[in-house]
N, C-alpha and C positions, 0 to 999 in steps of 0.2 A: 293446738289442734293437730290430729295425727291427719295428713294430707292424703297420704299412700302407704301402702305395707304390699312387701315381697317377703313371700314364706317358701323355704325349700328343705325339702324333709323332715319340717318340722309334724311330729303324728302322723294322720293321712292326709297331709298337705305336701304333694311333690314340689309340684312348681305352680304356687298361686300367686295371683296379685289382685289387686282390688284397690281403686278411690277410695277417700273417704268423705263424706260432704259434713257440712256444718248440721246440728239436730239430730233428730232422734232417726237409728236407722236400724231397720228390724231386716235379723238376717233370716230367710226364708231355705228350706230345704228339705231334703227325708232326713232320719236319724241313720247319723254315723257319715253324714258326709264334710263335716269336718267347720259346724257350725260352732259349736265350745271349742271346736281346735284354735278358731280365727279369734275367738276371743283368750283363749288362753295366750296365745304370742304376745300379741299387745299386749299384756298384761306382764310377759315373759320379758319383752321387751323396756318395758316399764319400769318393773319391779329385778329385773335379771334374773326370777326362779319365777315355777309356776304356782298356781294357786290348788292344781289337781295332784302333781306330781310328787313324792317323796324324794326321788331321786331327779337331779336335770337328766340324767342319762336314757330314762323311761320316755321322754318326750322327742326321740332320734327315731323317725321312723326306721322302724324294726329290719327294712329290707335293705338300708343302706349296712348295718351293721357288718363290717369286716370288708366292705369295699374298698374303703380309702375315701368314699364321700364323704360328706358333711352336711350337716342343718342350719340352716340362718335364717334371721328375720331380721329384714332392714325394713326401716319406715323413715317416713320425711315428717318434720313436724313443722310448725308455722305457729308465732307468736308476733306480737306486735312490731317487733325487733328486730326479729333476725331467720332464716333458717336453718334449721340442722337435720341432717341425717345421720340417723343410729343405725348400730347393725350390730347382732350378738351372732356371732358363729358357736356353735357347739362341734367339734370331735372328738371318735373313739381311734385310739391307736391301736396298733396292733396286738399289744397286750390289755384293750379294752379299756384303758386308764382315760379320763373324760377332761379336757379341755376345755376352758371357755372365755370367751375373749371377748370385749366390748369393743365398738371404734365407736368415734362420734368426728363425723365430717371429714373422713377417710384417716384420720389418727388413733391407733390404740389408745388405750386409755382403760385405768386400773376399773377394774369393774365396781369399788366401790366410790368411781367419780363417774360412773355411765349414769349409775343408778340415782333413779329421782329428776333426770332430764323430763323423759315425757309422765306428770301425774296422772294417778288413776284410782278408780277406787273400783274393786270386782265386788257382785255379790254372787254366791254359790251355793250350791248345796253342803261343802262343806263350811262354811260359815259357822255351822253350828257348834262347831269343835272350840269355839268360843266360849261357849256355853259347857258341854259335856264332854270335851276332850279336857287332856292334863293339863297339869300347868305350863310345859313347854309348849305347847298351841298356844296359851296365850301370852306366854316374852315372846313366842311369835309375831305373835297381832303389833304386840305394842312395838315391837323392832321394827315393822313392815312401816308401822303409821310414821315413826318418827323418822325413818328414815327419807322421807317424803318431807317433813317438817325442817327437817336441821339437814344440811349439806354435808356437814363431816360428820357425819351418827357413823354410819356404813362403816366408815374407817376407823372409826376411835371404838366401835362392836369389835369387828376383826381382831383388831389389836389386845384388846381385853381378853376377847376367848384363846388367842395364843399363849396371854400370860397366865391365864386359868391352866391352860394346859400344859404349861413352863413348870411353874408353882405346883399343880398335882404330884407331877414327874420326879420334881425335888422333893416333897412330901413322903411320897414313898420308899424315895433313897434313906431318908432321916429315920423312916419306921424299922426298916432295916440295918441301920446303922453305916450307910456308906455315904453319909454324907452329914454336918453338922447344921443344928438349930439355926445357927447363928446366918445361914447361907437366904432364909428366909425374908431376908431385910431390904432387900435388893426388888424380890418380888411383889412383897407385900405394898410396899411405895408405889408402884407400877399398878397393883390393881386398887391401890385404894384412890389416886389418882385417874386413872380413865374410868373405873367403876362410877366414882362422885359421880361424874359430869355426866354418866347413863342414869344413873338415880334421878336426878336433876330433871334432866330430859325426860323420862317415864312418866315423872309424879306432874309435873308444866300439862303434857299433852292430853295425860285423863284427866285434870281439873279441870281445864277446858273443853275436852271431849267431855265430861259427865254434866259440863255446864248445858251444853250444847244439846245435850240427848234430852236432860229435862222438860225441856219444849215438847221436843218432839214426842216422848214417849206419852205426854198427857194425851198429843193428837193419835197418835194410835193406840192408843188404849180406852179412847174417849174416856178420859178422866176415872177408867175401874181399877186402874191397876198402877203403883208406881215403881220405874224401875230406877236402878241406882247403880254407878262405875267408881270405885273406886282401888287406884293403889294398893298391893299390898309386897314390899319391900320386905325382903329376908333378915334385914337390919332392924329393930327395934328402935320407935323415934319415939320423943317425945307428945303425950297426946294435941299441944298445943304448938308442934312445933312447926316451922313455914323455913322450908327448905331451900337455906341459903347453902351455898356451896362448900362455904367454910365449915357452918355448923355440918352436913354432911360427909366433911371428910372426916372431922372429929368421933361422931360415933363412928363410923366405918373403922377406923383405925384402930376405938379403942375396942370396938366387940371383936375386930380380926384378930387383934391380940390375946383376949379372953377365947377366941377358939383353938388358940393354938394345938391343947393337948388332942382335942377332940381332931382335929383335920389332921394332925400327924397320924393317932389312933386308925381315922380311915381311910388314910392314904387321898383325901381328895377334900378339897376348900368347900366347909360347909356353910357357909356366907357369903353375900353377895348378889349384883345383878343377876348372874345365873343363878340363881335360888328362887329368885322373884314370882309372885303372883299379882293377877287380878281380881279380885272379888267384885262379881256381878251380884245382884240381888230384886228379886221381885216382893214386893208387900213387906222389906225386910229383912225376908229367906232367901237362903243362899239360891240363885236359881239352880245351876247344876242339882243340887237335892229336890225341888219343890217346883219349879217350873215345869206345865207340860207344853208338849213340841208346838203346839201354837202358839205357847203366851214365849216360848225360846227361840220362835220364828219371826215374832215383834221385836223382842228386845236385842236382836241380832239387824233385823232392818232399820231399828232404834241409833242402834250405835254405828252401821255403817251412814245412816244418811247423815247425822252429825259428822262423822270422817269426814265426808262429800264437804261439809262448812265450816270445819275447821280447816282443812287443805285450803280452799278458795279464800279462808281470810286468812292465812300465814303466807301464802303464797301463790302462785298461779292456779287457775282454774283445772281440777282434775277432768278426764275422759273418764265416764262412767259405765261398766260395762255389767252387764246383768244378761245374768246364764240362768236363765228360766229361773227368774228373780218372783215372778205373778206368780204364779202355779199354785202354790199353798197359801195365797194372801185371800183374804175374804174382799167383796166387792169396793167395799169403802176404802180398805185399806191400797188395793188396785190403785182405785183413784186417786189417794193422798200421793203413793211412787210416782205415778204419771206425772201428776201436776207440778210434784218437786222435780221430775227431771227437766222441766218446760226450762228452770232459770240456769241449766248450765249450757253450755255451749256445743257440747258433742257427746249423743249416748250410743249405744251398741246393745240390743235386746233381741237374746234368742227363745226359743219358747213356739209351742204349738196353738198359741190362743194369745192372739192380738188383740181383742176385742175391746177390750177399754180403752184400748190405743186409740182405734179407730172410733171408739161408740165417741168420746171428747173429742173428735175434730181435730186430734193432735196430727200434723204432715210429717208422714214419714216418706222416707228414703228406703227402697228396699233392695236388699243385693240379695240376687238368686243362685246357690248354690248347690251345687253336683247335678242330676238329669232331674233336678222337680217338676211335675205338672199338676 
């Protein structure tokens, strides 16, 4: 449970602080006073990147830029066990190049050992990019979830996209002839190794995430519509095949090898994790083709509340933060969010229209922020 958060420059948050109490707590204020700001930090802080921003650098409020200040978000957490406090600094130096540093209990600490301290799951507007953005959105998604899942995901990703980027570099040498075939062997070991163990990892958390959503999608769909999450890995598996790590390394090694000519040809490794997709589907159909933005508004609240139960049974209970999460839900479905966030232990909901909040008797908490009356 997130205790307290101190935010300093982070967007239009100079210098804020705010409790946090246990339950559901709805932030109240005008627009633009830095009500998605307070949820993006904790989220920021959570996850170590935002869920709005492209860049970390876009989330430094804009007036510190070139002073020599800086942006931080510390927060205290409380678990059954023990306390910690986190704190993510962001700076810009003088040549503008962006910095960012984790401490957990006044120790730095690599940012892919901060990440996955405090869980979380956001719902947003951009959500949808789930759905109708590319396929880098969703090795998005699934890197964001598993990283929450597995402790060393974070680090064994990094690593992998350095040797993606290792192995490119050499690739290109080869096309050009300054550099030998044979130099390939070294890299290709490197990614067919931490690749597996991403494959692995991917294909584990949608089974069980697409286990998990089935429930759920009959309950908001009232039984009209079925929706369906599955895997889809750049590597060709067999149709009957149940991804042990070994059989995994074995095609990965031997299609990396049948690509050789082609990744020499384009300078860049056309297989692999980074290749990877999700295939969503409603009735069947691909949804990105055939969904419209309401049945893509379900099957996006489908799959995060399943996130929300699969996080709580791998591991500790996530904070749940919803960034005008109601707004597009129709009344029933209202109800259904509400009543599922009743059994976690701490939510965050911003939004102009509380009303199901309050019409079910649910006790909220409300922090008031900027000059609201």
């Amino acid at each position: 449970m997130l205790e307290n958060i101190k935010i300093r420059n982070f967007r239009n948050l100079t210098n804020y602080e705010t409790n946090l109490n246990q339950g559901v707590t709805t932030l109240i204020g005008r627009n633009g006073v830095g009500k998605s700001s307070l949820i993006e930090a904790i989220y920021f802080l959570s996850i170590g990147r935002s869920f709005r921003a492209r860049h970390d650098r876009d989330t430094i409020n804009k007036n510190i830029i070139g002073s020599g200040d800086f942006a931080q978000i510390k927060g205290t957490i409380t678990s059954i066990n023990q306390i910690k406090e986190l704190q993510v600094v962001l700076n810009l130096d003088e040549s503008l190049r962006l910095s960012k540093n984790g401490n957990i209990n006044g120790a730095n600490t690599k940012l892919s050992e901060f990440v996955g301290n405090l869980k979380s799951v956001c719902f947003s507007v951009n959500d949808m990019d789930v759905i109708f953005g590319s396929p880098s959105e969703r090795r998005k998604y699934m890197d964001l979830l598993n990283t929450q899942l597995t402790s060393n995901y974070t680090s064994e990703l990094l690593t992998y996209n350095n040797v993606i980027n290792s192995r490119n570099a050499l690739l290109k040498r080869i096309k050009f002839n300054e550099a030998n075939k044979e130099e390939l062997g070294y890299w290709n070991e490197k990614m067919i190794d931490i690749g597996s163990f991403i494959i692995q990892n991917r294909y584990q958390s949608l089974q069980q995430l697409n286990s998990i959503s089935n429930d759920i999608f009959v309950k908001i769909f009232n039984s009209e519509h079925k929706g369906e999450i599955q895997y889809l890995p750049s590597i060709d598996f067999d149709d009957n095949f149940q991804f042990g790590i070994e059989l995994i390394r074995d095609h990965f090694k031997s299609q990396l090898l049948q690509s050789e000519i082609k990744d020499i040809s384009y300078g860049r490794s056309t297989i692999g994790p980074h290749r990877d997709d999700i295939l969503i589907t409603i009735d069947g159909g691909i949804a990105q083709n055939f969904a419209s933005r309401g049945q893509a508004r379900l099957l996006v609240l489908g799959i995060k509340l399943a996130e929300c139960e699969l996080i709580k049974q791998s591991n500790e209970e996530p904070i749940i933060l919803l960034d005008d999460a109601f707004s597009e839900l129709d009344f029933k479905n209202q109800e259904y969010l509400a009543k599922f966030i009743l059994d976690y232990n701490q939510c965050l909901i911003t939004g102009l229209d509380f009303s199901v909040v309050k019409k079910m008797g649910i006790h909220t908490n409300d922090i008031v922020m900027g000059d609201y009356d």
